[in-house]
Backbone as CSV, one residue per row, in Angstrom:
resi,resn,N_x,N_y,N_z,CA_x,CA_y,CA_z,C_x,C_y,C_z
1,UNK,0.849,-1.182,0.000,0.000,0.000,0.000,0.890,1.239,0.000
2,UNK,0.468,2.353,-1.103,1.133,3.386,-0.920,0.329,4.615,0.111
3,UNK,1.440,5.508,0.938,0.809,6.455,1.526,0.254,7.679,0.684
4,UNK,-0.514,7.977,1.006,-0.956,9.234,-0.252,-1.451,10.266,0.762
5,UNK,-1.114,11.314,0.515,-1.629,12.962,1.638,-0.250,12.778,2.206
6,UNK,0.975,12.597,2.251,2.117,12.369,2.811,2.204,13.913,3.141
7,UNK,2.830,14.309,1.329,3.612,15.774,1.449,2.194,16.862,2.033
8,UNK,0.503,16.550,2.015,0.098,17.620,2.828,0.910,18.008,4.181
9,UNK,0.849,17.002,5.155,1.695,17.220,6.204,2.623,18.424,6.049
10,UNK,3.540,18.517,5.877,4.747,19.123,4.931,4.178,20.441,4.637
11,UNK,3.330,20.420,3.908,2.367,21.736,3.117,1.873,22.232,4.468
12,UNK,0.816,22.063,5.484,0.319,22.704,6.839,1.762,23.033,7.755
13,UNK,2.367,22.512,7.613,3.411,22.861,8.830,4.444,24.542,8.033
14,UNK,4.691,23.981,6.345,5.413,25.316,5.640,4.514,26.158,5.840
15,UNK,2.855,26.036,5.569,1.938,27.627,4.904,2.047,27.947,7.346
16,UNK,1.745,27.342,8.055,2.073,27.449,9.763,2.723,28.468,10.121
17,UNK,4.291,27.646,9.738,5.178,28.644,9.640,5.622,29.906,8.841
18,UNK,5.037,29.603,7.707,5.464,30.958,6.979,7.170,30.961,6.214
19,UNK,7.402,29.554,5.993,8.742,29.329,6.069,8.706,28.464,4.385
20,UNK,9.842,28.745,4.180,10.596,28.700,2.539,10.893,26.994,2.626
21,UNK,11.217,26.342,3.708,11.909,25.299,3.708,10.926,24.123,3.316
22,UNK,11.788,22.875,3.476,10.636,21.798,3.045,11.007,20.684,3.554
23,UNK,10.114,20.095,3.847,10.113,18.469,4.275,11.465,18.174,5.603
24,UNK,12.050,17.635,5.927,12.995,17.506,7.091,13.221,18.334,7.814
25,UNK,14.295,19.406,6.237,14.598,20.538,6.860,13.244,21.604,7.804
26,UNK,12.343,21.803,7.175,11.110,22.941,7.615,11.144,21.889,9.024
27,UNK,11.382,20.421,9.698,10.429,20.208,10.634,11.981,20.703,11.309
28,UNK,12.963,20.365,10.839,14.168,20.449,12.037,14.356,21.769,12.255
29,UNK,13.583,22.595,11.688,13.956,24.632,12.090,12.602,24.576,12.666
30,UNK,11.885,24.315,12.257,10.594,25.061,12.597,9.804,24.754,14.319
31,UNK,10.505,23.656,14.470,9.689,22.868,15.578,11.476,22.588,16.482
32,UNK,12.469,23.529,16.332,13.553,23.406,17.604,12.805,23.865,18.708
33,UNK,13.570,23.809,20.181,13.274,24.341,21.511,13.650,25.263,21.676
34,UNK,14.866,25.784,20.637,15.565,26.178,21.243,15.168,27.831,21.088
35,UNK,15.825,29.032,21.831,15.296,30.676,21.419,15.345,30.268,20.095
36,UNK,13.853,31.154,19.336,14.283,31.410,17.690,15.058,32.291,17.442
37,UNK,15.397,32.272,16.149,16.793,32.999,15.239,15.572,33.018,13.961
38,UNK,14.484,32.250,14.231,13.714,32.558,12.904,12.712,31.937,13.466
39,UNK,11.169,32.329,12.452,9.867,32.475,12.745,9.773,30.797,13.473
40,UNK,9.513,30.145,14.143,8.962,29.224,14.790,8.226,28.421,14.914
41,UNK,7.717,26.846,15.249,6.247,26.699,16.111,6.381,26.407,16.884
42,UNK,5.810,26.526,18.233,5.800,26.280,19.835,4.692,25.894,20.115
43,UNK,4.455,25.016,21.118,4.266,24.669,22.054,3.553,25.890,22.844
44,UNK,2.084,26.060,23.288,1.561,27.267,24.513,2.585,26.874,25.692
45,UNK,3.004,28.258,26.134,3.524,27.432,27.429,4.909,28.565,27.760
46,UNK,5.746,28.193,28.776,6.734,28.413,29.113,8.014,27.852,29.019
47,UNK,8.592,28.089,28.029,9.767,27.473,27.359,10.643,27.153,28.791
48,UNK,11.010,28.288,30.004,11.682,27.528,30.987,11.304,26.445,31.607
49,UNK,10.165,26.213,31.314,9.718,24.877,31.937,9.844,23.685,31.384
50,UNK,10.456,23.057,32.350,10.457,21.431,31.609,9.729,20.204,30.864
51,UNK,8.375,20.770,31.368,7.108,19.956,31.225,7.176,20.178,29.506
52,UNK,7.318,21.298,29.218,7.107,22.443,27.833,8.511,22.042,27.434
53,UNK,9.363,21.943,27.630,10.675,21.609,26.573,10.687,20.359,26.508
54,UNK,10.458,19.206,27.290,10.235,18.119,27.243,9.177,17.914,25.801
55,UNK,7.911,18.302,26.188,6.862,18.655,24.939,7.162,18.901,23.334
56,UNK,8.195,20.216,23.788,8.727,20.354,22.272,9.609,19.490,21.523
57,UNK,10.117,19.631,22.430,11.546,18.080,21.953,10.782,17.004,20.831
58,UNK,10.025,16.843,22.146,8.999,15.293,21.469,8.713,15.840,19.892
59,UNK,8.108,16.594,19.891,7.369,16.878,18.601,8.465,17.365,17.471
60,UNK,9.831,18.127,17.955,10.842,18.464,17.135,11.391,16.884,16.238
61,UNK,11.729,15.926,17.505,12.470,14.646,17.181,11.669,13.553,16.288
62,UNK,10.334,13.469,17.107,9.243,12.687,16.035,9.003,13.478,14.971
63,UNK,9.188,14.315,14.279,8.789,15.287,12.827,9.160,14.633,12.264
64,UNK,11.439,14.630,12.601,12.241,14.692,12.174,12.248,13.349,11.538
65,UNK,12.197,12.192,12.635,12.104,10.687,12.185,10.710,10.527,11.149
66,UNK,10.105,11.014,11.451,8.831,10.971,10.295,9.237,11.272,9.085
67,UNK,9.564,12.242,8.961,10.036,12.662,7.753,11.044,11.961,6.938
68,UNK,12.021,11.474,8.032,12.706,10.824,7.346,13.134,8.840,7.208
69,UNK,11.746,9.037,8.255,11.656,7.256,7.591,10.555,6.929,7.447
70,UNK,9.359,7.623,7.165,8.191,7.510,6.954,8.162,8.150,5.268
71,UNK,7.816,9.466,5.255,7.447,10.711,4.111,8.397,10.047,3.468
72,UNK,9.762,9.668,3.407,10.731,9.728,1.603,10.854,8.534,1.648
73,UNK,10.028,7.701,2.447,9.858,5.863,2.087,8.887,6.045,1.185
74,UNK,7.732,6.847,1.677,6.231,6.912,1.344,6.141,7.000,0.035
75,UNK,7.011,8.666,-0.376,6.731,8.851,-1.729,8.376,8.267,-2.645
76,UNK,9.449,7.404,-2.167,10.104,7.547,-3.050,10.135,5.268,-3.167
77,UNK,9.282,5.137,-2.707,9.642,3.567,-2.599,8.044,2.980,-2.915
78,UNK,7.696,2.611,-4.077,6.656,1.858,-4.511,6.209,0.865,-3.554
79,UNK,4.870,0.662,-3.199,4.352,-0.388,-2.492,5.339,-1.001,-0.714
80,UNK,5.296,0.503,-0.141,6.719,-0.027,0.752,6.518,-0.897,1.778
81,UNK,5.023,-0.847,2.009,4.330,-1.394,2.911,3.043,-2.067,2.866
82,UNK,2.372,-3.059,4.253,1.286,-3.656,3.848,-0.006,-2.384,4.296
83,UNK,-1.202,-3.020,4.201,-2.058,-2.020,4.283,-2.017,-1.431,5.794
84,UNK,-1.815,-2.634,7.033,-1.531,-2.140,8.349,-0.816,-1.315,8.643
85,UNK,0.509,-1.761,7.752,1.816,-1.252,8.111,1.603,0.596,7.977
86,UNK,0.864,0.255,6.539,0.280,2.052,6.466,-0.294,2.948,7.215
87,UNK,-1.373,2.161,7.703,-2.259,3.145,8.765,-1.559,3.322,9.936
88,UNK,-0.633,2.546,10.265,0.532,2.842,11.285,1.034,3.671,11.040
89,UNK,1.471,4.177,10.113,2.312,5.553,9.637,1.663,6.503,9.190
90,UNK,0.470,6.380,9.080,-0.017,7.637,9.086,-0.662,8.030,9.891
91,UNK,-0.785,6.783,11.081,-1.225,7.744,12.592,-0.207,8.442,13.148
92,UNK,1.393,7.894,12.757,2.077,8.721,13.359,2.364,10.181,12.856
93,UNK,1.841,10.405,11.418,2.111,11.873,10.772,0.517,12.241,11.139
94,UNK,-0.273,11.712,11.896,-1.679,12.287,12.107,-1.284,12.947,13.472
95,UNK,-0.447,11.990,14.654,-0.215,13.190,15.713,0.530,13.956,15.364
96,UNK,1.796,14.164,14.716,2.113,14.857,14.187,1.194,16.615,13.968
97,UNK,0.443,16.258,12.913,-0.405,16.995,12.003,-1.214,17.556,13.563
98,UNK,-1.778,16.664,14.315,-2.299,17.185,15.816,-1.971,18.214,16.577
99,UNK,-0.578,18.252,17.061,0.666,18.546,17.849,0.980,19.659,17.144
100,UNK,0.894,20.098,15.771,1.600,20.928,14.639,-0.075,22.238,14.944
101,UNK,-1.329,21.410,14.982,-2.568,22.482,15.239,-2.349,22.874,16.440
102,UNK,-2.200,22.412,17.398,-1.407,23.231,18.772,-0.287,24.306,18.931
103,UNK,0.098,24.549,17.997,1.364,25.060,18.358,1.368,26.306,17.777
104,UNK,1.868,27.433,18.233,1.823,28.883,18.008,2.877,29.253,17.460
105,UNK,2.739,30.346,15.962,4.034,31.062,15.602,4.831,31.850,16.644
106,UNK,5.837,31.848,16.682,6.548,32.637,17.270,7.907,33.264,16.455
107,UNK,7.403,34.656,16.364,8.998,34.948,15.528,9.689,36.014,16.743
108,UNK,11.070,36.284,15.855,12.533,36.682,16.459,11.910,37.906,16.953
């Protein structure tokens, strides 16, 4: 089974941010913890707090692995998976896509 709506993901998180980048790169800038140096998404909350950097992390690191062993399996590897195997991966770009409606621009 192929995944199909992959690159939307990708598309809500670039038009989010407001950001030029794409696919890996847009999740590994856009969704750091760390102070921005450029426009952002966060997490509501208080970045000194742990509860909240803990939070972001999660969602920075799972993007990142999504993107890059999910999304360029999805669209660059014919039939990569069974039909289960699919809906498994696209619940994980569905919290994703969840976690990504939570989260507030924040620029420099």
């Amino acid at each position: 089974m192929v995944l199909t709506g992959v690159k939307g993901g990708s598309k809500h998180i670039k038009t989010k941010a407001g950001s030029h980048l794409n696919e890996r790169d847009l999740v590994a800038q856009v969704f750091k913890p760390e102070p921005p140096t450029q426009s952002r998404l966060y997490f509501p909350g208080n970045p000194a707090d742990k509860n909240w950097q803990s939070r972001q992390q999660r969602l920075h690191l799972l993007a990142q692995g999504a993107f890059a062993g999910i999304r360029n399996i999805a669209v660059h590897v014919k039939g990569a998976w069974s039909e289960h195997e699919a809906l498994e991966q696209l619940a994980v770009l569905s919290v994703i896509a969840r976690w990504t409606d939570e989260t507030e621009l924040r620029s420099v």
